[in-house]
RODO-2510 file (C-alpha; in nm, 4 decimals, decimal comma):
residues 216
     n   res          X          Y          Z
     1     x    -5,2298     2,1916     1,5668
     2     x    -5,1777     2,2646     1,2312
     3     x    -5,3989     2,1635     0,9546
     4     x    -5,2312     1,9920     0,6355
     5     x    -5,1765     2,2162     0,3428
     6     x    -5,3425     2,2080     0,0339
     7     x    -4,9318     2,2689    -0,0997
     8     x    -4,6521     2,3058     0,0293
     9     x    -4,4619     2,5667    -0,1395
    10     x    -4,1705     2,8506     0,0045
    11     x    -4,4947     3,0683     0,1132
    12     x    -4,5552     2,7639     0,3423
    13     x    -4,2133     2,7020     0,4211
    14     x    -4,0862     3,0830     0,5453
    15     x    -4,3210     2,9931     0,8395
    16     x    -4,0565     2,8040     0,9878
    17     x    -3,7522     2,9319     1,0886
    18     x    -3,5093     2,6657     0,9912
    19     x    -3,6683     2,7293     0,6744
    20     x    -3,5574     3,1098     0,6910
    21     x    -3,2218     3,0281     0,8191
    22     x    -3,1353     2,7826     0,5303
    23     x    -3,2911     3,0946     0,2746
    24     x    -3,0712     3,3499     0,4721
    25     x    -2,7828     3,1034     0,3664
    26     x    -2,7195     3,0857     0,7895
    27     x    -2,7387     2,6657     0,8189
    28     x    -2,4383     2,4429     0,8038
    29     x    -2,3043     2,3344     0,5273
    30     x    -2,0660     2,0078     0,5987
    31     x    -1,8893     2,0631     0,2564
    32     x    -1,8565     2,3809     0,3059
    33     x    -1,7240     2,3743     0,6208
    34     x    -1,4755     2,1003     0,5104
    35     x    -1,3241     2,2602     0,2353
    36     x    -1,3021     2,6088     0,4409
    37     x    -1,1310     2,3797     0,7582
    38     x    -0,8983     2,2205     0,4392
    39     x    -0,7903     2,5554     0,3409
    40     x    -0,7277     2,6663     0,6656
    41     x    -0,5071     2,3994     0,8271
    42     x    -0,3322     2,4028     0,4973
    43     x    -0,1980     2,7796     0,5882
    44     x    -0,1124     2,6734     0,9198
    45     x     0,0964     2,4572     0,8186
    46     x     0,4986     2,4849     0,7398
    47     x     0,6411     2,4925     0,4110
    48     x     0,7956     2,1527     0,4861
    49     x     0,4706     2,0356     0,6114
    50     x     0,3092     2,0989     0,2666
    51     x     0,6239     1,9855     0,0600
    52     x     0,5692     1,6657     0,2911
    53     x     0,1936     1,6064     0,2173
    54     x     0,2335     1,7053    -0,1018
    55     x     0,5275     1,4062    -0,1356
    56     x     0,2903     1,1336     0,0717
    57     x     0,0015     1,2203    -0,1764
    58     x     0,2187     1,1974    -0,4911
    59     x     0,3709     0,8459    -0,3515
    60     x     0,0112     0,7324    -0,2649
    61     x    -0,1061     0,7952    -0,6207
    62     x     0,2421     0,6175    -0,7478
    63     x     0,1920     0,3131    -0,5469
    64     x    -0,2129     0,3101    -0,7047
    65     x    -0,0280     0,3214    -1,0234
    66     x     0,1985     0,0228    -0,9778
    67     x    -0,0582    -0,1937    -0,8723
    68     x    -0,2939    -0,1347    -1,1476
    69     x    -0,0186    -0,1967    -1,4373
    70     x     0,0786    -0,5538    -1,1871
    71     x    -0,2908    -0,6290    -1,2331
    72     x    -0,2614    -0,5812    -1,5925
    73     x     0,0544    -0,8073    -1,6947
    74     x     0,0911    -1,1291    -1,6749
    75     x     0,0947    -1,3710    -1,3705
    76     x     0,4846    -1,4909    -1,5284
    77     x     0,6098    -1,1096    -1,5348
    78     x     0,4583    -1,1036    -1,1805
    79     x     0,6605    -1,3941    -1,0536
    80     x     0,9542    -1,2368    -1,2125
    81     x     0,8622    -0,8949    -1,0540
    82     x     0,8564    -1,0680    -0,6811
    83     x     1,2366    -1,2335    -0,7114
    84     x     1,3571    -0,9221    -0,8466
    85     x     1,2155    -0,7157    -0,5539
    86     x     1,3722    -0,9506    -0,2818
    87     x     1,6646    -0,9420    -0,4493
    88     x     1,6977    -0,5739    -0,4296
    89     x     1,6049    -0,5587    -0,0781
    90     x     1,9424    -0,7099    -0,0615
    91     x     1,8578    -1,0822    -0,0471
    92     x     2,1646    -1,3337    -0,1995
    93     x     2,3432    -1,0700    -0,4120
    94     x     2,2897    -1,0241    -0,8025
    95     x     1,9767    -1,1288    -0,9825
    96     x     2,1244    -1,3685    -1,1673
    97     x     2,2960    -1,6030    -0,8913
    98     x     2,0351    -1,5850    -0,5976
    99     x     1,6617    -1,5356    -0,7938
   100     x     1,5093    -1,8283    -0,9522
   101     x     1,1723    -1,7667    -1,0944
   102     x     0,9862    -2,0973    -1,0892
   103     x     0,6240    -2,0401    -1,1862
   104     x     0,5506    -2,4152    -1,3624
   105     x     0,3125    -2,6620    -1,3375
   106     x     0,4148    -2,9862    -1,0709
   107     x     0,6253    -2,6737    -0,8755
   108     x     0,4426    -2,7441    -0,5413
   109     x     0,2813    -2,4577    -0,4869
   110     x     0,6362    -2,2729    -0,5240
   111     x     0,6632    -1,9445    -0,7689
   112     x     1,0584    -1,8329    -0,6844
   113     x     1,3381    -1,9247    -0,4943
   114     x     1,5921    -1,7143    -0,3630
   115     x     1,9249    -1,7766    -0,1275
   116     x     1,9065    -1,5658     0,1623
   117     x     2,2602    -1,5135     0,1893
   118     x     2,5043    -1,4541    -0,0825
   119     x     2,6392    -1,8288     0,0465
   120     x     2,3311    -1,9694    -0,0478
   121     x     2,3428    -2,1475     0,3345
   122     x     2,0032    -2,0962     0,3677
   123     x     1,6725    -2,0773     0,1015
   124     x     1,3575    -1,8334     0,0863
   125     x     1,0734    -1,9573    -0,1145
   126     x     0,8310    -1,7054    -0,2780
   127     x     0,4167    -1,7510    -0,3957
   128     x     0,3040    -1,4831    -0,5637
   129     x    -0,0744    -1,4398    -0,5862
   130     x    -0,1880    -1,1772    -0,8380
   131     x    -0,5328    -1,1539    -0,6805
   132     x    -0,8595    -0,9011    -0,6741
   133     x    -1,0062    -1,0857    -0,3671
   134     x    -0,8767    -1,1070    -0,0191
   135     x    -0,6262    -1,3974     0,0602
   136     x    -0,7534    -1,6379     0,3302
   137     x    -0,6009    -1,8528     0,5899
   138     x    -0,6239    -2,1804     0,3347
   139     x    -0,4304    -2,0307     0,0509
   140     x    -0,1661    -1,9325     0,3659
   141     x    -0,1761    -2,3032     0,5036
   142     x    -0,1672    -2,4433     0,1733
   143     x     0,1940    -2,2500     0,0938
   144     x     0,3051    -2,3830     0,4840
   145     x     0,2095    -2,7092     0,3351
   146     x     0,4621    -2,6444     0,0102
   147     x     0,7307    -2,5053     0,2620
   148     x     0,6757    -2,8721     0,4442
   149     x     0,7072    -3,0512     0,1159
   150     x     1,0686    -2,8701     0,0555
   151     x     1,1706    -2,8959     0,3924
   152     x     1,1940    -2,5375     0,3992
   153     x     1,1417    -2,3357     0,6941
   154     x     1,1092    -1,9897     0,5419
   155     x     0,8458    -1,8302     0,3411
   156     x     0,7433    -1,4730     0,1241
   157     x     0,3701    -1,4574     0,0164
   158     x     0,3379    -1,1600    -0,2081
   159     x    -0,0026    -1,0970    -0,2948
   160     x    -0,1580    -0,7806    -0,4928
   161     x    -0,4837    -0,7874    -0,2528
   162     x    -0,4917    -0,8177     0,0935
   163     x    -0,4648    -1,0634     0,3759
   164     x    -0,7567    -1,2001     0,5650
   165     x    -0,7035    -1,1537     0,9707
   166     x    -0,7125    -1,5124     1,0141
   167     x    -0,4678    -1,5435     0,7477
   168     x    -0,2446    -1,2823     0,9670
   169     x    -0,3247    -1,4739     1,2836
   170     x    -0,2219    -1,8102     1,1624
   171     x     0,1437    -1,7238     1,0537
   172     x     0,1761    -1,6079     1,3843
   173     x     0,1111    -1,9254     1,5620
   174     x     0,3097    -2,2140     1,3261
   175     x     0,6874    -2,2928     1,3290
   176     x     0,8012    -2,1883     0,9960
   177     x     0,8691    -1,8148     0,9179
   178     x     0,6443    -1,7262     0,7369
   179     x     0,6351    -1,2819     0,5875
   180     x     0,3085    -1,1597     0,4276
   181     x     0,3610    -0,8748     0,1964
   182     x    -0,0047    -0,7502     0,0558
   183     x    -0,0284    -0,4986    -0,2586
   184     x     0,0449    -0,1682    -0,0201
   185     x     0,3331    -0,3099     0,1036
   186     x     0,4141    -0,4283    -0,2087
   187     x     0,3611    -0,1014    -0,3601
   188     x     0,5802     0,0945    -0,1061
   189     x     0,8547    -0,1898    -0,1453
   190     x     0,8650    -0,1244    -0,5048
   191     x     0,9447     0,2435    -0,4610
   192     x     1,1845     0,2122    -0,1983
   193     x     1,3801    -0,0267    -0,4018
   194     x     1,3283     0,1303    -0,7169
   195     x     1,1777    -0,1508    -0,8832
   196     x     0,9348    -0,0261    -1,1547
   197     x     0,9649     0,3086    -1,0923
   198     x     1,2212     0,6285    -1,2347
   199     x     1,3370     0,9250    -1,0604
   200     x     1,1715     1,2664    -1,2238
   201     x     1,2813     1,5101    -0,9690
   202     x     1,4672     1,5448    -0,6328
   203     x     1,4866     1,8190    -0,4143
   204     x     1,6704     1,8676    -0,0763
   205     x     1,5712     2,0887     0,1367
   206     x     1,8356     2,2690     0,3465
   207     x     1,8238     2,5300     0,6683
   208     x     2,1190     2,7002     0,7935
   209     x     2,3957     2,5859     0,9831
   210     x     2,3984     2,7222     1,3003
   211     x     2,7432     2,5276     1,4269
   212     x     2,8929     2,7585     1,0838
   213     x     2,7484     3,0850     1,2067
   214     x     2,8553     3,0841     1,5975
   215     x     3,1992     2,9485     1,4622
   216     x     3,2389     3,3758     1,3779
***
């Protein structure tokens, strides 16, 4: 058995020989390893495998972005922002016509309206909930409750946050129709529809055309 040491120094320590190993720069190094397995898938992969990672990562940051500046206007421009984004997804036509931003106190729980045909034969109602903290089950309920006192039978929550699973679960099991949209979705929405965002760049990547070549 080995006595203790009066120190333990590198003298000490270059009698073991993980010691020696870790000197001789021989152990493993997880972050080195990473970035060396990062660099290397990276050159297996395809041109339009990096021009497609490099897209998801650049959407990713932009949909960061958009939440961040929705966090830091007000809950009115927020409202505003939610019936302008159904709208575009091609809800009840123009903006003007189908979108009703409600927002005011004694509206029931109710932040927007919006005709879900151009017809206006049937009505959405919107809550928006510019939140940090995860949205539960009783904020959900509470909106089925506001849906109730409309006689409504469809819903949007729009939330910045998240959704609780119970919260998830519960739409699932009552009558009314009921969509949860947390901030990702709301994030990707907002891209794909162009709301809050401008184009900088497009580029279209092209291959040739066989069909064109065997035609000769």
């Amino acid at each position: 058995m080995r006595s203790n040491p009066p120190e333990i120094n590198n003298h000490f320590l270059r009698q073991f020989s993980e010691f020696l190993e870790f000197q001789n720069g021989t152990s493993t190094d997880e972050t080195v390893l990473t970035s060396r397995g990062q660099d290397l898938d990276r050159h297996e992969q395809t041109p339009e495998e990096i021009l497609e990672a490099s897209y998801s990562d650049l959407r990713r940051a932009l949909a960061d972005e958009l939440l961040e500046r929705i966090k830091g206007c007000s809950p009115k421009f927020f409202e505003r922002l939610v019936v302008e984004l159904v709208v575009a997804m091609g809800y009840g036509g123009s903006r003007v016509d189908a979108g009703q931003a409600i927002g005011q106190s004694g509206d029931d729980g109710i932040d927007g309206i919006i005709n879900e045909d151009r017809l206006g034969l049937d009505i959405i109602y919107l809550q928006a909930k510019r939140w940090e903290g995860t949205v539960g089950r009783p904020v959900v309920q509470a909106f089925a409750g506001s849906l109730e006192g409309q006689r409504a039978r469809k819903g949007i929550l729009i939330t910045t946050s998240r959704f609780s699973q119970e919260a998830k679960e519960y739409v699932t099991r009552i009558e009314k129709k009921i969509i949860l949209i947390d901030g990702e979705r709301l994030a990707d929405l907002m891209i794909d529809f162009n709301i809050g965002v401008t184009e900088v760049n497009s580029y279209v990547v092209k291959k040739a055309d066989l069909d064109y070549f065997d035609a000769g």
